[in-house]
LOMIDO-908407 format. One record per residue (C-alpha): y, z, x. Coordinates in steps of 0.02 Angstrom, whole numbers. Layout:
       c2       c3       c1
        Y        Z        X
...
end
This chain:
       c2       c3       c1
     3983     1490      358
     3932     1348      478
     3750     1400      462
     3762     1386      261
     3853     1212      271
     3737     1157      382
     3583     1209      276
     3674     1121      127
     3718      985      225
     3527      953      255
     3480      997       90
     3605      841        1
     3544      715      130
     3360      731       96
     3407      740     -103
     3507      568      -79
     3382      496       10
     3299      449     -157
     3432      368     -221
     3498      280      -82
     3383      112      -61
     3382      110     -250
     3560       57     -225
     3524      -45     -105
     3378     -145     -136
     3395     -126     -348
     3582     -173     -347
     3561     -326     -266
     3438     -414     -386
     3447     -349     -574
     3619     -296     -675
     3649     -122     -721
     3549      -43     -840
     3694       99     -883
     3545      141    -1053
     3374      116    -1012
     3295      204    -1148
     3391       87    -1303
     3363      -80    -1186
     3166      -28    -1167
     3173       24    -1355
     3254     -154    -1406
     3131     -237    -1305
     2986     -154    -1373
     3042     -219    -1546
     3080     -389    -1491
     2891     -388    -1380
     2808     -329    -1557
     2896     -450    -1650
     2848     -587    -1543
     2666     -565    -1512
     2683     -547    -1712
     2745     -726    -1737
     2657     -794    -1581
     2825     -843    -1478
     2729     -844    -1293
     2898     -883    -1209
     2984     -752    -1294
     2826     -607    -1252
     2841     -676    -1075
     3032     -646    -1072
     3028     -478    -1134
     2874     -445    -1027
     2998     -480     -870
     3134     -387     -935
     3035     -211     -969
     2981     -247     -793
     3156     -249     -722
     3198      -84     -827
     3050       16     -767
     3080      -61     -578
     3264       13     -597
     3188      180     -667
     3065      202     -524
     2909      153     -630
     2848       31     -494
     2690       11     -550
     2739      -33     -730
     2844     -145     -703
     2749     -247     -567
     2607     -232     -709
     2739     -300     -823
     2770     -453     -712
     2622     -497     -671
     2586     -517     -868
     2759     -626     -870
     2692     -719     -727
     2539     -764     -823
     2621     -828     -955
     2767     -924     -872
     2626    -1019     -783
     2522    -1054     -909
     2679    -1124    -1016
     2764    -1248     -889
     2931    -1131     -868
     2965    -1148     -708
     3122    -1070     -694
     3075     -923     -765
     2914     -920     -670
     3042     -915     -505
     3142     -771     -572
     2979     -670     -600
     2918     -707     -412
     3071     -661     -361
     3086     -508     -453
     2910     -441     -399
     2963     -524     -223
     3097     -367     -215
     2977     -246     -326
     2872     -254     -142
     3012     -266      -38
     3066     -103      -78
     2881       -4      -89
     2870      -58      100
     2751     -221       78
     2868     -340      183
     2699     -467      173
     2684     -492       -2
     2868     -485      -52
     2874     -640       73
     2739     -742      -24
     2843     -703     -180
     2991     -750     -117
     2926     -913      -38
     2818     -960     -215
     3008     -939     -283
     3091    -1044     -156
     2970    -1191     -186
     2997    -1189     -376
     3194    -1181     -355
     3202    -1302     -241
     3077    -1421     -346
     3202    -1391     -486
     3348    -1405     -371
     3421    -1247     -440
     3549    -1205     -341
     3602    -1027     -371
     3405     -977     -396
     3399    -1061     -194
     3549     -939     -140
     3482     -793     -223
     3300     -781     -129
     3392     -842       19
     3472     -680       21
     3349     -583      -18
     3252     -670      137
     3401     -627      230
     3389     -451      182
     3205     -436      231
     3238     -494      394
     3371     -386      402
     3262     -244      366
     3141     -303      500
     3262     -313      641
     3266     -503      650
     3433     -501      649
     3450     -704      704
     3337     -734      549
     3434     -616      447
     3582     -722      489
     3513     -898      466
     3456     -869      281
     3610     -772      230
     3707     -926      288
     3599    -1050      188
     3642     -948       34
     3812     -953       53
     3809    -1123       89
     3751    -1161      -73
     3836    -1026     -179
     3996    -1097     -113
     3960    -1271     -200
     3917    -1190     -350
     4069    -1076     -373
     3967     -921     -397
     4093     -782     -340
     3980     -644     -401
     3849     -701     -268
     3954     -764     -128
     4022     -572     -129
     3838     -521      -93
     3830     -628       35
     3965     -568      130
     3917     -378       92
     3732     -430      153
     3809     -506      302
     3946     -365      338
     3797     -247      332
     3691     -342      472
     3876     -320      575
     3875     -163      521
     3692     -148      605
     3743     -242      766
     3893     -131      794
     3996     -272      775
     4116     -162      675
     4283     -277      661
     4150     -464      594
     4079     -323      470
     4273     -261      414
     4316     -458      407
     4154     -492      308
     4149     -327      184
     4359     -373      152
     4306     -551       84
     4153     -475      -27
     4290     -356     -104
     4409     -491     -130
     4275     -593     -235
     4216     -440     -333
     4378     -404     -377
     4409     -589     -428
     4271     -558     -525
     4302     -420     -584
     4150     -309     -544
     4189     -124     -526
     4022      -75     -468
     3990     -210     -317
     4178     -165     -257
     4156        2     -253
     4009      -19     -162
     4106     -119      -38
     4247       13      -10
     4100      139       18
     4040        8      167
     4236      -12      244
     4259      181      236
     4114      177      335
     4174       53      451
     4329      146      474
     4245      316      520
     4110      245      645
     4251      150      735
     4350      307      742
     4505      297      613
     4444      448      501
     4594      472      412
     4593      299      337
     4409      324      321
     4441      429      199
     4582      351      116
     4459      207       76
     4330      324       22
     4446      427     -114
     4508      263     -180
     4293      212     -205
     4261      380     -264
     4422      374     -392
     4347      202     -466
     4167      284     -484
     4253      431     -560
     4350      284     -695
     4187      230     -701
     4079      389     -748
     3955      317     -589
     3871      502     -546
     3790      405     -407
     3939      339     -321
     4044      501     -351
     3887      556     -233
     3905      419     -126
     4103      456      -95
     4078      647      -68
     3946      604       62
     4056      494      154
     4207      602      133
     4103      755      212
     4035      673      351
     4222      620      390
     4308      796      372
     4138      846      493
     4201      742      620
     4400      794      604
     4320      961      614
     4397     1027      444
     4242     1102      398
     4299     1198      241
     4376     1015      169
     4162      961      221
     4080     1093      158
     4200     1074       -2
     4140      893      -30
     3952      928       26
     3937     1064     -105
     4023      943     -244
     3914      791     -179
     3783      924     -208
     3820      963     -384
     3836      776     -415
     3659      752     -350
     3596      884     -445
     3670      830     -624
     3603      649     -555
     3431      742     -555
     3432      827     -704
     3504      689     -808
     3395      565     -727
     3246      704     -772
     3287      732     -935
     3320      511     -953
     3153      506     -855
     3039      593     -994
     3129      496    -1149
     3086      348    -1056
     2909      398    -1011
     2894      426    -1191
     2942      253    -1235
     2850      165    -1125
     2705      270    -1173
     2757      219    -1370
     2759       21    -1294
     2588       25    -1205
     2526      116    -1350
     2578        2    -1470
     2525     -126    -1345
     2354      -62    -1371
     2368      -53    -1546
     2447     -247    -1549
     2295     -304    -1440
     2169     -191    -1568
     2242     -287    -1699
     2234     -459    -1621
     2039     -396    -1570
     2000     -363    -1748
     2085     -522    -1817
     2011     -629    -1690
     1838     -560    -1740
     1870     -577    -1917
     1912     -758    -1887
     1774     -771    -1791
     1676     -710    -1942
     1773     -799    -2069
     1739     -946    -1964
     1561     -938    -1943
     1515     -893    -2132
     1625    -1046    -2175
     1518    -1149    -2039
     1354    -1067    -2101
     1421    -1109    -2294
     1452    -1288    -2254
     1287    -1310    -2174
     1213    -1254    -2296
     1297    -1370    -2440
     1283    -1504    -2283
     1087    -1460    -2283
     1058    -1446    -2491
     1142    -1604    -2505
     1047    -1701    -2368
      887    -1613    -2469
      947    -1686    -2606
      992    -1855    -2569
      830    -1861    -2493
      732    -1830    -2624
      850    -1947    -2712
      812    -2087    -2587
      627    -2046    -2571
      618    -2091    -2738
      724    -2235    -2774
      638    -2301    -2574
      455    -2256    -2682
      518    -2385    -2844
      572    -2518    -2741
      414    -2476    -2636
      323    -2519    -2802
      424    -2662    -2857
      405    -2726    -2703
      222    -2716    -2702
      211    -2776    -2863
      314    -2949    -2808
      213    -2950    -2638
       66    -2935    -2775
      135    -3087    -2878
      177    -3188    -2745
      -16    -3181    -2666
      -85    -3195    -2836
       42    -3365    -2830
      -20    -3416    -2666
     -196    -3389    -2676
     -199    -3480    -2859
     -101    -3643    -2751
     -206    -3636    -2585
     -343    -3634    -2731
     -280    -3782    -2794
     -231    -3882    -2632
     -401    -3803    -2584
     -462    -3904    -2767
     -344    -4047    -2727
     -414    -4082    -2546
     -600    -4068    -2585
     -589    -4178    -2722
     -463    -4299    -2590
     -587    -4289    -2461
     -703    -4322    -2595
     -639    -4493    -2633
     -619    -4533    -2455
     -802    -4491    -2414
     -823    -4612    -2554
     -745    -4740    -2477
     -790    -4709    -2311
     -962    -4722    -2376
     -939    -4866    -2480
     -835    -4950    -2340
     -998    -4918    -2205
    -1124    -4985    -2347
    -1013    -5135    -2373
     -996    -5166    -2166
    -1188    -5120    -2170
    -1241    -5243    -2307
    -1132    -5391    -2236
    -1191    -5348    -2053
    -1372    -5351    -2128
    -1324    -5522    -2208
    -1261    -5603    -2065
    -1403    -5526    -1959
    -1501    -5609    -2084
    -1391    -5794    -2103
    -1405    -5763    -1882
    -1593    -5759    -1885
    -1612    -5907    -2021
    -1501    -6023    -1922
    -1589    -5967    -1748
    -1760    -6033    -1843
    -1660    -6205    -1878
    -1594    -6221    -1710
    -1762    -6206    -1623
    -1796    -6385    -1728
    -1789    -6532    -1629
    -1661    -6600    -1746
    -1495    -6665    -1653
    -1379    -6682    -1800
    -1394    -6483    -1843
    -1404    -6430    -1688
    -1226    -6427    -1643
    -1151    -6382    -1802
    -1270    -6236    -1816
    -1222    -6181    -1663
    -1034    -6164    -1702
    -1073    -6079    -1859
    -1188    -5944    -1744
    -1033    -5932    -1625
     -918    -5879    -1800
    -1060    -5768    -1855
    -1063    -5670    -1661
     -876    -5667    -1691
     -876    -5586    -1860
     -991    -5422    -1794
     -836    -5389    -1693
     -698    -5401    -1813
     -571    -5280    -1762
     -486    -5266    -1916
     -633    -5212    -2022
     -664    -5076    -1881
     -478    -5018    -1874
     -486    -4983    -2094
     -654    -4903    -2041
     -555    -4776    -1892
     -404    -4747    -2026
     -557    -4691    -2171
     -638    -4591    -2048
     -494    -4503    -1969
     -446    -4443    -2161
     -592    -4383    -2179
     -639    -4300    -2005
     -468    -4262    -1958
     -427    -4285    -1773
     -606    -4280    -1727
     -589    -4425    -1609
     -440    -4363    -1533
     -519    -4198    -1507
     -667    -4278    -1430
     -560    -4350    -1279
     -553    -4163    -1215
     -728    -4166    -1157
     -718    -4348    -1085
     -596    -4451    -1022
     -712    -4602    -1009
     -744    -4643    -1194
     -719    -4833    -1204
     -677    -4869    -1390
     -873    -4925    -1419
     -911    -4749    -1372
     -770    -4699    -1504
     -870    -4819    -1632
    -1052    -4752    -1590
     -995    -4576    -1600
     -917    -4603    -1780
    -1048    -4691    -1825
    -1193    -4538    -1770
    -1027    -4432    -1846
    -1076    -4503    -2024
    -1259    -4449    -1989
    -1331    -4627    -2014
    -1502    -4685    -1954
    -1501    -4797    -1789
    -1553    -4946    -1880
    -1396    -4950    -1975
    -1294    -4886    -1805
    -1368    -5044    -1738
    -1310    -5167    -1865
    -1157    -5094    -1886
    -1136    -5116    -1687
    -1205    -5289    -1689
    -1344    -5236    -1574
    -1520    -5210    -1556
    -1599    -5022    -1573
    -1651    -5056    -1384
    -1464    -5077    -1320
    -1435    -4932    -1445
    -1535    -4819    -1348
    -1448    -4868    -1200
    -1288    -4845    -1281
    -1335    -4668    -1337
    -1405    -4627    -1146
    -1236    -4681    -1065
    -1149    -4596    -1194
    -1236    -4423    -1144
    -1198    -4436     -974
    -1006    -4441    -1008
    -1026    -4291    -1137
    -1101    -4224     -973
    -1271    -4148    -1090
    -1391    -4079    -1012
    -1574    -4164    -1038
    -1625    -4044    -1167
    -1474    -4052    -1253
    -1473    -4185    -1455
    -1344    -4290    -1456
    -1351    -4322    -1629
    -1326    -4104    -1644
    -1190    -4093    -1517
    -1099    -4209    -1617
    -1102    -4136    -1796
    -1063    -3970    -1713
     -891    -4026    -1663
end
């Protein structure tokens, strides 16, 4: 008899094992999923319907929640794949809150496959983002969950210190649900430190809240951890009171699991009052529990491997879709692109050719004017051409009839000079003197200035700015030099030069000599030639 209880006795513990930090880890995040299967179906609807209309908030949301079904069914690496999709998406559309609730989620996904490390970068990413938002609750909630890692770890002072930050704030905020957590995780770290009457104190104000609260599961949960209490500090009888009154709510309940729970507890307590047929009675019915657990969960597990394989099929099929209708727009795109350039192109062809040959008639026209106008500007430069020659004409005219009438009245005082020189050499007195003065008038009229100035002004209109130009090569030219070069200008003999001048051909020749050395010519060089080649 002993050897068969024992051998079931074995045989329910390693069964329960499964379930047993399912309860405790899963429990203390997301609610109860009591029908997996219809929530995963509902959300596989919803997930269709909003990749269909393009609601990103609402895929990521329904993304998260798959995740949290398949985390509570065992399908670990599902759902982390599920959050990690949500996670993309909350980040990528500024929801921070959300974003937190996903970190913390997979925070507690890794928590519970053993990866301590990683759940606390999750759970510190989620921290930072509450905190930024100074959410409250969200703060208490990975707080606890800290707690409860530390817990797990043995750091039992840490354990303590974040436990009390989260009740800290959940008691500001009013959140009974929570604060009765709280306590529970902080009865249970008692619980662990054999401080058995701080865990009864702490597990009797979690079951106060969740009955305020009304929450059948969390205080049955909590009567569960009391009957415990009770039977490791030696009062086994009201061990087990506590644990019928749990297992009588999980039987109102229909909870399989905590029925399980109870008959554990309850055989582990007739074990140790020694009424082993009352043990084995409640092992063997903890056992049959267990079992129907298993083969209901089995039976729940393959509908809902069907359905999930039905979501990531029609995942792939969604994705297909969005493939081919992201190709087609790509295609649809490009031929409208390729269109347009081409109506783009035929038009610029066009227009052109249009241009080309409305550029090529005002090209003509234009000519044509340009063609006009030098026609009209050659026939007037022809005529000013006309109109000077026949000016320059009549001022070589009267330059030349100017010089003959200077040369003729020169020669006719030159002659009056030479008659009057004869009469002076007489002896006569009386003549003498008045012949004289009218020699002195004569010398004085050679050098008239004003006949030479209306001489300068008829040259200059003819040769215009010749004598200016001249004053580049010297800048001794007196204004005789100016009058000797005009004259040699004008191509006249030196006989007339000379009477013009009022000299004599001999002081000519000097003239001319001096006048060569301030040209600065060369011995070889004609005066005369340099001068008409100006």
């Amino acid at each position: 008899m002993k050897k068969h209880f024992g051998t079931c006795l074995i045989l329910f513990f390693l069964t329960w094992s499964a379930f047993s930090q399912e309860a405790e880890f899963g429990g203390a995040v997301f609610a109860e999923v009591k029908k997996p299967i219809e929530s995963l179906v509902e959300l596989k609807k919803q997930y269709a319907w909003s990749i269909e209309h393009n609601d990103v908030v609402l895929e990521g949301e329904c993304l998260q929640q798959m995740g949290r079904v398949c985390y509570r069914q065992g399908h670990f690496r599902q759902a982390l794949e599920f959050f990690l999709k949500a996670e993309k998406i909350f980040s990528s559309n500024s929801k921070p809150l959300s974003l937190a609730a996903n970190l913390s989620d997979v925070g507690v996904l890794y928590y519970y496959i053993k990866q301590p490390d990683k759940a606390m970068k999750n759970y510190s990413l989620a921290l930072s983002i509450y905190q930024k938002q100074k959410d409250l609750k969200g703060q208490a909630m990975v707080y606890g969950h800290i707690g409860q890692l530390y817990e797990k770890r043995k750091s039992f002072d840490s354990a303590f210190v974040y436990q009390r930050l989260a009740l800290k704030i959940i008691e500001k905020t009013n959140d009974r649900s929570g604060a009765a957590k709280i306590y529970e995780n902080l009865g249970s770290i008692y619980e662990d430190l054999e401080k058995y009457e701080l865990a009864d104190q702490h597990f009797k104000k979690s079951l106060s809240l969740y009955q305020q609260d009304h929450n059948e599961l969390g205080s049955i949960e909590v009567i569960n951890n009391l009957g415990d209490i009770l039977r490791k500090t030696g009062y086994y009888n009201k061990s087990i009171t506590e644990t019928r009154l749990a297992m009588h709510l999980a039987s109102k309940l229909g909870n399989a699991y905590q029925l399980a729970s109870c008959c554990r507890d309850l055989g582990k307590a007739y074990e140790l009052l020694n009424q082993m047929d009352s043990a084995y009675h409640y092992i063997q019915l903890g056992y049959k529990y267990t079992l129907d657990l298993y083969s209901e969960d089995g039976a729940k597990q393959v509908a809902f491997l069907q359905v999930l394989y039905d979501i990531n099929k029609k995942s792939d099929e969604i994705n297909k879709l969005q493939a081919d209708k992201k190709i087609n727009r790509i295609i649809v795109t490009s031929a409208t692109i390729v269109v347009l350039l081409l109506i783009i192109l035929g038009f610029a062809i066009f227009s052109r050719q249009r241009f080309k040959l409305r550029d090529e008639k005002m090209l003509g026209k234009q000519k044509q004017i340009e063609h006009d106008l030098t026609s009209l500007e050659l026939k007037n430069l022809q005529l000013e051409e006309q109109n000077l020659k026949q000016q320059l004409e009549v001022k070589s005219r009267e330059l030349s009839t100017h010089t003959l009438n200077l040369i003729k009245n020169n020669q006719f005082l030159e002659n009056l000079r030479n008659t009057l020189q004869a009469m002076v050499k007489d002896d006569k007195r009386d003549q003498k003197k008045q012949m004289n003065q009218i020699l002195t008038e004569i010398n004085q009229s050679f050098n008239h200035e004003r006949n030479w100035k209306e001489f300068t002004q008829a040259f200059e209109q003819v040769h215009h700015q010749f004598l200016e130009n001249l004053k580049k090569f010297s800048n001794e030219l007196t204004s005789a030099d100016m009058r000797l070069i005009a004259l040699l200008k004008m191509n006249l003999d030196s006989t007339d030069v000379a009477t013009l001048l009022g000299i004599s051909t001999d002081s000519l020749r000097v003239s001319r000599y001096r006048l060569r050395k301030k040209l600065n010519l060369s011995q070889g060089d004609n005066l005369s030639a340099f001068i008409q080649a100006l």
